[in-house]
N, C-alpha and C positions, 0 to 999 in steps of 0.2 A: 607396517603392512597396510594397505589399502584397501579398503574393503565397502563395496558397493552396496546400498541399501535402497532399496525398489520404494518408491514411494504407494500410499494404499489408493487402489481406483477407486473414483467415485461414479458418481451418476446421481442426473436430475430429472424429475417429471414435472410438469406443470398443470394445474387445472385452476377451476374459476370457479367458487360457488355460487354466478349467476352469472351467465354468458351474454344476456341480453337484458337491460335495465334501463330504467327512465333516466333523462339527464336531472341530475342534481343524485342522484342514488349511488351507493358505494356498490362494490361487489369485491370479494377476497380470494387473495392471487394465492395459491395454496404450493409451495412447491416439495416436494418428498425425496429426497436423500439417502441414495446406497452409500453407502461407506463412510459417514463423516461421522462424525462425535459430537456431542450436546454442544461443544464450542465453538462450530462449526458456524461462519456466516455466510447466507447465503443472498447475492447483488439481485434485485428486479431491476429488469432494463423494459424503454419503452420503444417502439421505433418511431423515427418522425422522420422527416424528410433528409435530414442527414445520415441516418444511421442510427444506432442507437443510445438512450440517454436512461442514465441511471434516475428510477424512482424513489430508492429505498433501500433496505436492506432488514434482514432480522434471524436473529437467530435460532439453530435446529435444536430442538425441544428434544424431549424424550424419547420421541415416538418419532423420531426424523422427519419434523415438518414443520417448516417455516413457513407463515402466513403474512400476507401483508396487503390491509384493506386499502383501495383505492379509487376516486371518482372521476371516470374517465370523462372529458365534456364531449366526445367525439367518438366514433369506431375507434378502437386503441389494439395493437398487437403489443403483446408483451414474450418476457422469456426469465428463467433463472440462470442464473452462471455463480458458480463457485470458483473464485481467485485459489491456483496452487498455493498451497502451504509446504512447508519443510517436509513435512511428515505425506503428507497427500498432494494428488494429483487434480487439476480442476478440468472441471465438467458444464456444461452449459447444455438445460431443455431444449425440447422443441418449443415450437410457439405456440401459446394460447388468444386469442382474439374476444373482443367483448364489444357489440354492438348496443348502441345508446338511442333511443324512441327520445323525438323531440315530445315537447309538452306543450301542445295547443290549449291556452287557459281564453274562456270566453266568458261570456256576463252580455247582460240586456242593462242599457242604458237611458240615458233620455230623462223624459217627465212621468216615466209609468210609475204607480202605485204597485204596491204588493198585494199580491193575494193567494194565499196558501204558494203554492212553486210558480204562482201565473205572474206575471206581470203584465199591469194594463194600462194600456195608453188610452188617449182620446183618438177618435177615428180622424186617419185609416192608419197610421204610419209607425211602425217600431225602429229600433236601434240595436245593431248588433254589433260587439265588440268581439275582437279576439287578438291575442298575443301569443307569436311563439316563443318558446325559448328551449336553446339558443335563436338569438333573432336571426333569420334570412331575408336581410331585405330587397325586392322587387321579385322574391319570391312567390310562385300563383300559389293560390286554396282554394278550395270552394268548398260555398254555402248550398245547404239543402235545406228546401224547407218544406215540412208537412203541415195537413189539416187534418185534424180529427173527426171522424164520422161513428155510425152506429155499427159500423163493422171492423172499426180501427183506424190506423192512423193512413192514408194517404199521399204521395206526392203531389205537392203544391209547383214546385220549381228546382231549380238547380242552377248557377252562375258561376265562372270562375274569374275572382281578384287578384289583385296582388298586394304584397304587403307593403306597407311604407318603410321610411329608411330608417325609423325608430323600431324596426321590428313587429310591428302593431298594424291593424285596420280596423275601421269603423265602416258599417253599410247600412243605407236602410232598407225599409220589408214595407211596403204597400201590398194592402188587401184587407178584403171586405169585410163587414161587421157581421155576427150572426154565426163566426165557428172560433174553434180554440184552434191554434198554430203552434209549432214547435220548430227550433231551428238549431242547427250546428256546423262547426265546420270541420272542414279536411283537408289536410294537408301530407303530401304523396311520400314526401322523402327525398333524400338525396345518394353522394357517393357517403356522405360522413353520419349521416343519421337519416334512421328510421323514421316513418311516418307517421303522424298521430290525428285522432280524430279527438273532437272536446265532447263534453258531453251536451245532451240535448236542454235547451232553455225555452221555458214556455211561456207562450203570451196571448192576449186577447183585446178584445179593442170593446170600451163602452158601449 
């Protein structure tokens, strides 16, 4: 006798315990699971311009949830899919997306001395570095720079560079002796990452 046996339906969810993260930083692809059993493996797929490409995989715990940490270098769409098995049927989430914030790192250079957070040159001339990463190169940024007064801090200027093809720029800051200055830069963003500002570097002149 032949006798038909229904395989058991599954279903997947997908989430992200951080949607939005600096590049170099992890965030974990969470996916939860009707129907499957502790033995249950569940595929992470990622999209790229072909289609999609397998990250990983791992298997469904107790609580029907398979986790699986990952560092995306770019916006990244992802998804779960469960391959049929004998016994069960496969299932594939919707999509979860994670945007990635470049990392503008800068620093004051040159021949300036230190002085508590200040760095001080001889007049009139500073040096300001910065690097993104990932590099975009001939990519614009701009630099702002303030002056400190007895009511706070000021707009001094505002320019927009571009980066070299090492990913990096160098500039420099003319202006007058007799105030403290601070400077940083910004960089806007693009289709693949989020925009980042560095933090402010301060300096002063003999």
């Amino acid at each position: 006798m032949h006798v038909d046996v229904s395989k058991v339906s599954t279903a997947l969810s997908l989430t992200v315990s951080d949607d939005i993260i600096t590049y170099g930083s992890a965030t974990t692809l969470r996916a939860t699971m009707q129907g499957g059993a502790p033995s249950s493996v569940v595929r992470f797929d990622r999209r790229n311009a072909k289609g999609w490409k397998p990250v990983g995989t791992a298997r469904v715990g107790s609580e029907h949830i398979a986790t699986l940490d990952v560092r995306p270098s770019a916006r990244s769409t992802y998804r779960a899919v469960f391959v049929p098995t004998t016994n069960r049927a496969g299932s594939q989430s919707s999509t979860a997306s994670v945007q990635v914030h470049a990392e503008l790192q800068s620093d004051l250079i040159g021949k300036g001395t230190a002085d508590g957070r200040y760095t001080v040159y001889a007049c009139c001339t500073a040096y300001f570095y910065v690097k993104l990463k990932p590099p975009h190169p001939g990519s614009r940024w701009i630099a702002t720079v303030q002056y400190q007064t007895k009511q706070g801090w000021r707009q001094l200027g505002q320019a927009t560079y571009r980066f070299e093809q090492d990913g990096d720029a160098a500039i420099y800051l003319n202006a007058v002796t007799g105030f403290r200055y601070r400077v940083r830069g910004h960089w806007n963003g693009d289709a693949n990452h989020l925009g980042s500002t560095s933090a402010w570097r301060y300096f002063r002149y003999r």
